[in-house]
LUMTOR-903070 format. One record per residue (C-alpha): residue number from 1; residue in three letters; x, y negated, z. Coordinates in nm, 2 decimals. Example, Ala and Ser with C-alpha at 12.3 -4.5 7.8 and 13.67 -1.06 7.14 Angstrom:
2
{site 1 "ALA" {1.23 0.45 0.78}}
{site 2 "SER" {1.37 0.11 0.71}}
! end
This chain:
358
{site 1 "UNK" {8.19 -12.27 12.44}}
{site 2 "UNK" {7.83 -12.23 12.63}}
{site 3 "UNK" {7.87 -12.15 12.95}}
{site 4 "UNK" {7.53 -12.06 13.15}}
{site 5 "UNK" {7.37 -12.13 13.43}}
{site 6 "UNK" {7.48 -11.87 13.60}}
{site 7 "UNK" {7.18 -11.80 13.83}}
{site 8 "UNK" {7.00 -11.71 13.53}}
{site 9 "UNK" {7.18 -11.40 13.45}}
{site 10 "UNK" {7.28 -11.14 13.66}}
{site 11 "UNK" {7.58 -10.91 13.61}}
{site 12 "UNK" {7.51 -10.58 13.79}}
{site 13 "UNK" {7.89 -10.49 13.85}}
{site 14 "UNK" {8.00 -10.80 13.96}}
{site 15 "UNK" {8.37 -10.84 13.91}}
{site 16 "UNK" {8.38 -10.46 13.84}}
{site 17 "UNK" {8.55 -10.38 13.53}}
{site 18 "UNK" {8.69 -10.05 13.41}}
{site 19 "UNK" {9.05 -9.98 13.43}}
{site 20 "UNK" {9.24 -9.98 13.10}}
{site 21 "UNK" {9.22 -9.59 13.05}}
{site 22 "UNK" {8.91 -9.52 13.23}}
{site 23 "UNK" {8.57 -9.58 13.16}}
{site 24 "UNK" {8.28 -9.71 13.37}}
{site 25 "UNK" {7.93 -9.52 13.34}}
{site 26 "UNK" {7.61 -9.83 13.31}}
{site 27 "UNK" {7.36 -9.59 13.22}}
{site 28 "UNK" {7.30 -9.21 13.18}}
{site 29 "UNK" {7.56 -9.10 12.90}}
{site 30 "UNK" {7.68 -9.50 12.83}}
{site 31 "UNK" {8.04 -9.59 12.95}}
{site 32 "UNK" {8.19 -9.89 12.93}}
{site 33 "UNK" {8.57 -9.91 12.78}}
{site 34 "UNK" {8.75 -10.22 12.82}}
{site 35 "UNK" {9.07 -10.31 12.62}}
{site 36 "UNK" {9.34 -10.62 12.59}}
{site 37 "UNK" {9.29 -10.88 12.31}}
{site 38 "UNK" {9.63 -11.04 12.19}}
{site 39 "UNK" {9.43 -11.40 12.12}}
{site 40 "UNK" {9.32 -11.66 12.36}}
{site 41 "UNK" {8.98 -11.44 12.39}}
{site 42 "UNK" {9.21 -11.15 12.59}}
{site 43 "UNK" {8.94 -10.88 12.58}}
{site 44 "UNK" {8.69 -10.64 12.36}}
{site 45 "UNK" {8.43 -10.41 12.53}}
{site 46 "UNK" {8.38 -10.07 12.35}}
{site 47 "UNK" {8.11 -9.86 12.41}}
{site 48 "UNK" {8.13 -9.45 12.43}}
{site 49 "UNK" {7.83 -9.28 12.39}}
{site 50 "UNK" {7.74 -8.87 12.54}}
{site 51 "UNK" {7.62 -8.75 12.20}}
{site 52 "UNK" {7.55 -8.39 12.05}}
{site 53 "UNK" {7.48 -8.34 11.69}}
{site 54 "UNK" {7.45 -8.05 11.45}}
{site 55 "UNK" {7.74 -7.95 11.20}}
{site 56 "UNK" {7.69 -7.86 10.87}}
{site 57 "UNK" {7.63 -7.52 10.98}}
{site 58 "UNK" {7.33 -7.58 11.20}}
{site 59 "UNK" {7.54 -7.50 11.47}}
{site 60 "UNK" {7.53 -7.83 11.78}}
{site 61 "UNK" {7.82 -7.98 11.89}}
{site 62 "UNK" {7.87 -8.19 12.20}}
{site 63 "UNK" {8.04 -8.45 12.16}}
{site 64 "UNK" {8.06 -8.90 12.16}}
{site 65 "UNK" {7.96 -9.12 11.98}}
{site 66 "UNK" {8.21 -9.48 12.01}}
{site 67 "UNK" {8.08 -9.84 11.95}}
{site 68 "UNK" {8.37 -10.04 11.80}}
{site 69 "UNK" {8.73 -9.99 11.80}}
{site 70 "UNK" {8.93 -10.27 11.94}}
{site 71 "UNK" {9.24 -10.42 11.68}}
{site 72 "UNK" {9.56 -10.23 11.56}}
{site 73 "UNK" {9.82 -10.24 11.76}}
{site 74 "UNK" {10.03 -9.99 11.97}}
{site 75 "UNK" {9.84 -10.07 12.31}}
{site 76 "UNK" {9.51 -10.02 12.21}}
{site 77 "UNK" {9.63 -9.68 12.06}}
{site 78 "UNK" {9.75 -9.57 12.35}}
{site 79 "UNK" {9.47 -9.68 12.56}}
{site 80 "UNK" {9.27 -9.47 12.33}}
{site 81 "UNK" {9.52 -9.16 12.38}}
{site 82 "UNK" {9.47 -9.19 12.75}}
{site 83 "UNK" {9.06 -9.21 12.71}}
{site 84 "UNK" {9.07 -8.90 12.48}}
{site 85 "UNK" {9.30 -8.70 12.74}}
{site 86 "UNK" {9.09 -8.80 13.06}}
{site 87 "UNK" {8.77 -8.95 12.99}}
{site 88 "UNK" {8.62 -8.71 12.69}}
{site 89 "UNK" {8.56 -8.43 12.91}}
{site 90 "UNK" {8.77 -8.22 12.65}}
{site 91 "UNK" {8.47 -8.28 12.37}}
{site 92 "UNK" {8.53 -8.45 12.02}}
{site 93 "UNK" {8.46 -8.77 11.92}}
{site 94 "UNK" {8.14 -8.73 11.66}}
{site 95 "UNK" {8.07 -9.07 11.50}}
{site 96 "UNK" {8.23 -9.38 11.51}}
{site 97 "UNK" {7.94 -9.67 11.49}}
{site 98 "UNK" {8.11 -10.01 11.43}}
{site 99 "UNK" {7.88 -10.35 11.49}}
{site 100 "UNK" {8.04 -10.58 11.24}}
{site 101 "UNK" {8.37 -10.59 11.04}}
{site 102 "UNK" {8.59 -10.82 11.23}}
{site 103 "UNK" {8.94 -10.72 11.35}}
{site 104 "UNK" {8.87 -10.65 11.68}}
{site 105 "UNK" {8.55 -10.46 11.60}}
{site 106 "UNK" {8.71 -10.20 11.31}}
{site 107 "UNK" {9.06 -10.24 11.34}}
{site 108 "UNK" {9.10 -9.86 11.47}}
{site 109 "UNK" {8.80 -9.71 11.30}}
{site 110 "UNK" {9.00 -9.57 11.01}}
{site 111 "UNK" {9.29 -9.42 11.24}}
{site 112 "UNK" {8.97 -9.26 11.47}}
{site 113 "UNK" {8.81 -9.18 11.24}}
{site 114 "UNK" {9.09 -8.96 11.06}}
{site 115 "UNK" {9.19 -8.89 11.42}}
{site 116 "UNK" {8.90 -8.69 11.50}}
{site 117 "UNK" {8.78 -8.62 11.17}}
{site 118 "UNK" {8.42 -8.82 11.23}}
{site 119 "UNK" {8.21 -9.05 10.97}}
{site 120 "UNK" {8.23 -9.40 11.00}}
{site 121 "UNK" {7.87 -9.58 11.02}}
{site 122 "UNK" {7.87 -9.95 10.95}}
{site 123 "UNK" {7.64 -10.20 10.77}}
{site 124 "UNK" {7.72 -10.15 10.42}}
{site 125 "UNK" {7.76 -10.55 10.39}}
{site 126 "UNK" {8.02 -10.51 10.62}}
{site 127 "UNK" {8.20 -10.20 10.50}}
{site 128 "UNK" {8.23 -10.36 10.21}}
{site 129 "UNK" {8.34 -10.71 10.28}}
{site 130 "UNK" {8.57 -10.52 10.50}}
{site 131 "UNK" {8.75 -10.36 10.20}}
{site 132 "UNK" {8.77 -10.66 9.99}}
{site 133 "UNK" {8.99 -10.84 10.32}}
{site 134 "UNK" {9.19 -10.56 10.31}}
{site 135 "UNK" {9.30 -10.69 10.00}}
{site 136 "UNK" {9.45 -11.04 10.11}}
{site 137 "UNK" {9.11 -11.26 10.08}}
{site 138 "UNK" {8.77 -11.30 10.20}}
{site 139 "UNK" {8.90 -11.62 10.36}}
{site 140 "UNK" {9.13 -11.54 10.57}}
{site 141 "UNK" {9.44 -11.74 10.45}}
{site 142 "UNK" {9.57 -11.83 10.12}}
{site 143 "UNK" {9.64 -12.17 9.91}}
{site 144 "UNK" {9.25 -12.20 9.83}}
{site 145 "UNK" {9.20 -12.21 10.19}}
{site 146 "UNK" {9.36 -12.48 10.28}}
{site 147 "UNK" {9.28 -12.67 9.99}}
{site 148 "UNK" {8.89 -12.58 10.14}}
{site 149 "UNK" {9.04 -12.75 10.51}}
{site 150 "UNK" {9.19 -13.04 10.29}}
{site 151 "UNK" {8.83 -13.08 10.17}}
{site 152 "UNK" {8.71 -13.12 10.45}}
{site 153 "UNK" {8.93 -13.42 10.63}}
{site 154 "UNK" {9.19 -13.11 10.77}}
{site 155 "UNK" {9.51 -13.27 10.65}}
{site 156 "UNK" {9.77 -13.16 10.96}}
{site 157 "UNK" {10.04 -13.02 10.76}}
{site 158 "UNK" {10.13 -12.75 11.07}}
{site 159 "UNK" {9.78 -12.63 11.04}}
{site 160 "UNK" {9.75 -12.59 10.64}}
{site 161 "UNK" {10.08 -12.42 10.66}}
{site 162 "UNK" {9.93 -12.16 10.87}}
{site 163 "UNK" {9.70 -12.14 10.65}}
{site 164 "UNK" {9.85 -12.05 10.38}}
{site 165 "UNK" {10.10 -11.81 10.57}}
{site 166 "UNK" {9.75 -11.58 10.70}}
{site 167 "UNK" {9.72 -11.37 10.36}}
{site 168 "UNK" {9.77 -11.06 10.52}}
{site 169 "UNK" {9.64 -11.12 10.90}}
{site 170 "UNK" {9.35 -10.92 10.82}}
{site 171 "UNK" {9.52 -10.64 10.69}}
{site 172 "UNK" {9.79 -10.72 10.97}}
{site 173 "UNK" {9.50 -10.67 11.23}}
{site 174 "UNK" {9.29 -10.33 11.04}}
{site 175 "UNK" {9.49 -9.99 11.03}}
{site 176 "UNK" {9.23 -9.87 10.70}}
{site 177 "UNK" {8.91 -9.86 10.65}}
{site 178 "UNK" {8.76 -9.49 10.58}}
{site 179 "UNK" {8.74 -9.44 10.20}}
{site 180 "UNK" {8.39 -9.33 10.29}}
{site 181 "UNK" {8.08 -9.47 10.53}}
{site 182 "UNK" {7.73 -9.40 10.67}}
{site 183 "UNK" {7.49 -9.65 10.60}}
{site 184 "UNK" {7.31 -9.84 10.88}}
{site 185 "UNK" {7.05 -10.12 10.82}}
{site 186 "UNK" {6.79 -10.29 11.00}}
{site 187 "UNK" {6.53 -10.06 11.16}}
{site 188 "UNK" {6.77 -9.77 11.10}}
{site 189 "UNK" {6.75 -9.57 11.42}}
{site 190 "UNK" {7.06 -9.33 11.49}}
{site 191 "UNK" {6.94 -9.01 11.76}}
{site 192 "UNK" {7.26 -9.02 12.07}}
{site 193 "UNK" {7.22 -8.75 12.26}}
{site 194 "UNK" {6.89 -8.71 12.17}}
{site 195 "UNK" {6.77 -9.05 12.26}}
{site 196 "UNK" {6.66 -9.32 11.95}}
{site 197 "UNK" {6.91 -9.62 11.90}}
{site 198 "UNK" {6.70 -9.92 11.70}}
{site 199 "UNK" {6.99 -10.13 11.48}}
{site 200 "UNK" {6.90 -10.44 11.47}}
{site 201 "UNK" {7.04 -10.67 11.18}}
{site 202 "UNK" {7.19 -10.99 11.28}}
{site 203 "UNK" {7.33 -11.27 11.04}}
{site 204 "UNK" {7.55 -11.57 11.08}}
{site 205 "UNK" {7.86 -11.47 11.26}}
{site 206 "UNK" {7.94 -11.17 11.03}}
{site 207 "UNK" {7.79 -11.05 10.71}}
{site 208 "UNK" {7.54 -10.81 10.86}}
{site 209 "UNK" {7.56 -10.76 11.25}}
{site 210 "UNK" {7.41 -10.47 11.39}}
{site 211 "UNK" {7.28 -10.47 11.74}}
{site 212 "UNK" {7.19 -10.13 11.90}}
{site 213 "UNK" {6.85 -10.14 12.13}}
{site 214 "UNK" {6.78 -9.81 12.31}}
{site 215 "UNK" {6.45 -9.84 12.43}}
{site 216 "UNK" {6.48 -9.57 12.67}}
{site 217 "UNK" {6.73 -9.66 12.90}}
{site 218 "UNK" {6.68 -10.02 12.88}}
{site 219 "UNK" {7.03 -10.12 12.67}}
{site 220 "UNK" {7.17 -10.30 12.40}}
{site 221 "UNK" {7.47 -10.32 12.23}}
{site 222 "UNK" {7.44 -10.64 12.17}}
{site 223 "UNK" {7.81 -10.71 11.97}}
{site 224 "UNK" {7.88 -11.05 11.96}}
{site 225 "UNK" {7.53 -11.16 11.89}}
{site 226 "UNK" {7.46 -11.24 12.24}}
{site 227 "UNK" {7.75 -11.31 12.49}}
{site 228 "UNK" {7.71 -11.41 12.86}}
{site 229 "UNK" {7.95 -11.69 12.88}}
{site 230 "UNK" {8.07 -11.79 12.53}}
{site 231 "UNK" {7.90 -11.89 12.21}}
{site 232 "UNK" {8.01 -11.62 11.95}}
{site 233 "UNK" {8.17 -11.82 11.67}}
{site 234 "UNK" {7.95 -11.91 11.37}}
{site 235 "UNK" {8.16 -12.07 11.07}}
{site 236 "UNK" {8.13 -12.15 10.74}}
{site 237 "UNK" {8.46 -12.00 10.50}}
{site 238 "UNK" {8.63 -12.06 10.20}}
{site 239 "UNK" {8.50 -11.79 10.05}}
{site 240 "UNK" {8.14 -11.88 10.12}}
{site 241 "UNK" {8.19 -12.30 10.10}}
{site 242 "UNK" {7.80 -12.35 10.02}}
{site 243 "UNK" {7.67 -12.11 10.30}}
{site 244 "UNK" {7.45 -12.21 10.59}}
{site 245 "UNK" {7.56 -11.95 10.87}}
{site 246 "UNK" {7.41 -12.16 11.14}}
{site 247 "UNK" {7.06 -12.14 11.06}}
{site 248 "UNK" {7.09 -11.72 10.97}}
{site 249 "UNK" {7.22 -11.72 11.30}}
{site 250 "UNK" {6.97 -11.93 11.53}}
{site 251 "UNK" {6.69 -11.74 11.28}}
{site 252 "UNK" {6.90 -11.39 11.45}}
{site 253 "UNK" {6.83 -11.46 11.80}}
{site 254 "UNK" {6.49 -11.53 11.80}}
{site 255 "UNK" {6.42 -11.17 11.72}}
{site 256 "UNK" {6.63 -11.11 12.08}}
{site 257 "UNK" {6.30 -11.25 12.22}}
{site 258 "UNK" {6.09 -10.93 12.11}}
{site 259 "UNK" {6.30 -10.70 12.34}}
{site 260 "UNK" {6.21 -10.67 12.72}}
{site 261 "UNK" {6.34 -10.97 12.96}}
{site 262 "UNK" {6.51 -10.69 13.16}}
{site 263 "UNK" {6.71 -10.53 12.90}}
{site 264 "UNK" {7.08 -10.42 13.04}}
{site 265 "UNK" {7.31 -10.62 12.77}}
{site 266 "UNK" {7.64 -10.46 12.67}}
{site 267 "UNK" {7.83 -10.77 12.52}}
{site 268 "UNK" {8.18 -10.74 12.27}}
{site 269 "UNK" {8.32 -10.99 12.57}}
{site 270 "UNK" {8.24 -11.04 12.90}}
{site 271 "UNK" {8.04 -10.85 13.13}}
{site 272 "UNK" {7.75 -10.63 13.09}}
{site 273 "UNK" {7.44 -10.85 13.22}}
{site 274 "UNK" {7.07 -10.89 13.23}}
{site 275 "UNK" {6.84 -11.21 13.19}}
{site 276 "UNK" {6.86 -11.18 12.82}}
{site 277 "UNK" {6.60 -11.41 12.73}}
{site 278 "UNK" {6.75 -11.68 12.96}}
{site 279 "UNK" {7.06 -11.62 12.73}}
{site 280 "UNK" {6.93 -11.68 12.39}}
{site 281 "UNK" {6.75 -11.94 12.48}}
{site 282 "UNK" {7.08 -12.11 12.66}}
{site 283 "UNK" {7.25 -12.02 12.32}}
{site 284 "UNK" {6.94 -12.22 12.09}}
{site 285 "UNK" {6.98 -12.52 12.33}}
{site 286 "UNK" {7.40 -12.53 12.32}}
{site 287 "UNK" {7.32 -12.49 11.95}}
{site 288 "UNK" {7.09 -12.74 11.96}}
{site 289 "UNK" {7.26 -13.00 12.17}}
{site 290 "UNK" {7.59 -12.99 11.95}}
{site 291 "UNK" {7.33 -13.12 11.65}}
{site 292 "UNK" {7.21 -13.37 11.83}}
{site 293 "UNK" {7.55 -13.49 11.91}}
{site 294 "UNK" {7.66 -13.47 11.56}}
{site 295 "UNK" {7.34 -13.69 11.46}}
{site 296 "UNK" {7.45 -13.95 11.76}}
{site 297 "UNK" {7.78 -13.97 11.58}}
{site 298 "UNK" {7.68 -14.04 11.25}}
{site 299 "UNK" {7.45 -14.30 11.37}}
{site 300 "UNK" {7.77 -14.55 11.26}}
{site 301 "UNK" {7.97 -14.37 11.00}}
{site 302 "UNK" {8.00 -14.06 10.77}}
{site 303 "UNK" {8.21 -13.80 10.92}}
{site 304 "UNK" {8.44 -13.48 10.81}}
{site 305 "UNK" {8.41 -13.17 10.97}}
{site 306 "UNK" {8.78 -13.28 11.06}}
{site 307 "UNK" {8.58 -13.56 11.23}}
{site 308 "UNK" {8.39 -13.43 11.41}}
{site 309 "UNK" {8.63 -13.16 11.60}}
{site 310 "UNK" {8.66 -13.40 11.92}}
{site 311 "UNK" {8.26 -13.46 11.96}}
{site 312 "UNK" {8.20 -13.03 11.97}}
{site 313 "UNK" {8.55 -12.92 12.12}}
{site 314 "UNK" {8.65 -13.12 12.41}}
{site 315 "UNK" {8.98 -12.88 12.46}}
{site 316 "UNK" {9.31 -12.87 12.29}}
{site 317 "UNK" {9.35 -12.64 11.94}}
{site 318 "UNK" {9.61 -12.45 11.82}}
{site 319 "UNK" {9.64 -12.32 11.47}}
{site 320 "UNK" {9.43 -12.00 11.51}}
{site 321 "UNK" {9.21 -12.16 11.71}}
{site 322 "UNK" {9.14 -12.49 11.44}}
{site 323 "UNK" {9.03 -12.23 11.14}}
{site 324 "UNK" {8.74 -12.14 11.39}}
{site 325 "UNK" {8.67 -12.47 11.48}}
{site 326 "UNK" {8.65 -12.65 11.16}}
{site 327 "UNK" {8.44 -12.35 11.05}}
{site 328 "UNK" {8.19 -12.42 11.30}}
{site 329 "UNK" {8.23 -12.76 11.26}}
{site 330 "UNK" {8.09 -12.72 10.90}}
{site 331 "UNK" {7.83 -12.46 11.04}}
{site 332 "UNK" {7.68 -12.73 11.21}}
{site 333 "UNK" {7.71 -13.03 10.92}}
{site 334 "UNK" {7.58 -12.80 10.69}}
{site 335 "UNK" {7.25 -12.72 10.86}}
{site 336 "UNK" {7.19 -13.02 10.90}}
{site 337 "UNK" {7.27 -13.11 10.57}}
{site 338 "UNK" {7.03 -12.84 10.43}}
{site 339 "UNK" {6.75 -12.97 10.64}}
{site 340 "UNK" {6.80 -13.32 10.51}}
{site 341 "UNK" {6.93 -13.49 10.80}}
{site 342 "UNK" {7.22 -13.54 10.64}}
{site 343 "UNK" {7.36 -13.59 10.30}}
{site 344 "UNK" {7.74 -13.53 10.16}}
{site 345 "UNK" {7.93 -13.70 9.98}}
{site 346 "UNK" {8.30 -13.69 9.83}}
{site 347 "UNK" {8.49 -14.01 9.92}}
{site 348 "UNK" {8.75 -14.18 9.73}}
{site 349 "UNK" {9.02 -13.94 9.90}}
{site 350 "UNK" {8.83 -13.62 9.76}}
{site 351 "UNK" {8.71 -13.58 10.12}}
{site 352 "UNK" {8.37 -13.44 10.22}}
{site 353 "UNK" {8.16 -13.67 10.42}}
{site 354 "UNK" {7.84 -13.65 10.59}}
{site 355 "UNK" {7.62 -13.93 10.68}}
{site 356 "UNK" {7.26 -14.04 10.75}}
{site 357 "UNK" {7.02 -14.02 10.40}}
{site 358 "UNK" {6.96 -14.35 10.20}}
! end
């Protein structure tokens, strides 16, 4: 968690938020659609977009364009079927743009997709890595998993049993991904509506993030690169044991810096805010002081990732809540690890420690 000094953002709604099948208008042709979460982070913010477009005959078509597509389930459905019957203005969806390929992100970008007959656009990174999870891996829950917690000092028996029993959660959470995509990388910049959309790449919470910066009206989609009260999670995974997210992510907000201090932020959760350099640099220094506290700690011992759970999460953890913990519990040991602060070692229990050099 990072929670901010709040009298260095500014949330122009206030308490506003839109109700669950209506939509709130920030800027000209942006509304903002807000739907229910079934995890302790009870929320996603979707974005629909006033778009027109040409069709294959040359012929334009008014339309939307939607940012993200909240998880599958038979609420968020029929949150959608209300939005399509009163909020679309009787026009088609166009394109479906999805930031990243978590759950909550493309879980209903197949079933809109088909619904409406529109191309998916996605980082092809995250298309797919999205496509292998549908599979049963990538991470998610298996026996290699929690022999990867094990590793690392996780040895709560509840806890690796939920690990092993998550095989399917991602498939459990994703109605299909589109057996076809439209590419979108850094720099790429998608016309809405005749206005340019920059996509700007982000690393270290998913594969490759993409950001949306209109330069005309002041916004970005800012995923869950940059949140207003909540430091998006960052963790290393089984499928990736040697990665160093943490850096690729700190690296990722820097270029936040280059866009104007009065940019309107749409955030994945939370509410749409501005002060966005006030953010990042609230999000380097939470960053920042949870390595420092891991250094304190290791002043007098070599610790786990399991270790050091208590020093960067001061709250009780469930199950689901543990696999993102110890994730960004190894986020942090392991960039300090790459930048020599630390070294690892396996102890004479097969566990992964960290301690001071020498």
């Amino acid at each position: 968690m990072a929670q901010p000094n709040e009298s260095a953002l500014h949330y122009p709604l206030g308490d506003t938020l839109p109700a669950s099948a209506e939509t709130l208008e920030l800027a000209p042709g942006v509304r903002w659609i807000r739907m229910t979460l079934p995890f302790a982070l009870d929320h996603i913010n979707l974005w629909l977009l006033r778009d027109r477009q040409e069709d294959a005959y040359g012929k334009l078509v008014e339309g939307w364009t939607v940012v993200d597509c909240c998880v599958n389930r038979d609420q968020a459905r029929a949150q959608w079927e209300a939005i399509f019957s009163t909020q679309l203005e009787g026009l088609p969806v166009l394109r479906v743009i999805v930031t990243h390929m978590h759950p909550d992100h493309i879980g209903l970008a197949g079933w809109l997709c088909q619904h409406w007959k529109a191309p998916l656009w996605i980082s092809a990174t995250d298309y797919n890595f999205a496509r292998v999870a549908m599979q049963g891996r990538e991470g998610f829950g298996d026996e290699a998993d929690a022999d990867f917690y094990s590793l690392h000092g996780q040895h709560d028996q509840t806890f690796l049993n939920h690990v092993r029993g998550r095989g399917s959660y991602y498939s459990s959470l994703v109605a299909s991904i589109p057996g076809t995509y439209h590419r979108i990388l850094d720099g790429t910049v998608i016309t809405i509506n005749g206005r340019s959309w920059h996509c700007i790449a982000g690393y270290g919470h998913a594969p490759e993030h993409m950001a949306l910066h209109c330069p005309e009206l002041g916004v970005l989609i800012s995923g869950d690169m940059v949140l207003p009260r909540i430091s998006t999670n960052v963790s290393v995974h089984a499928s990736e044991p040697e990665a160093n997210p943490l850096q690729l992510f700190l690296d990722s907000l820097q270029r936040y810096f280059a866009l104007p201090q009065d940019t309107y932020v749409l955030p994945s959760h939370g509410k749409p805010f501005t002060g966005l350099h006030q953010r990042v640099q609230q999000l380097l220094d939470h960053h920042q002081e949870r390595l420092d506290d891991i250094m304190q700690a290791v002043q007098t011992r070599v610790l786990s990732a399991a270790d050091i759970l208590p020093i960067l999460f001061k709250r009780q953890l469930d199950p689901h809540q543990m696999t993102f913990a110890m994730g960004e519990a190894l986020a942090h040991l392991h960039y300090l690890w790459y930048s020599r602060q630390l070294q690892r070692r396996r102890d004479d229990q097969g566990v992964l420690r960290f301690g001071l050099p020498g």
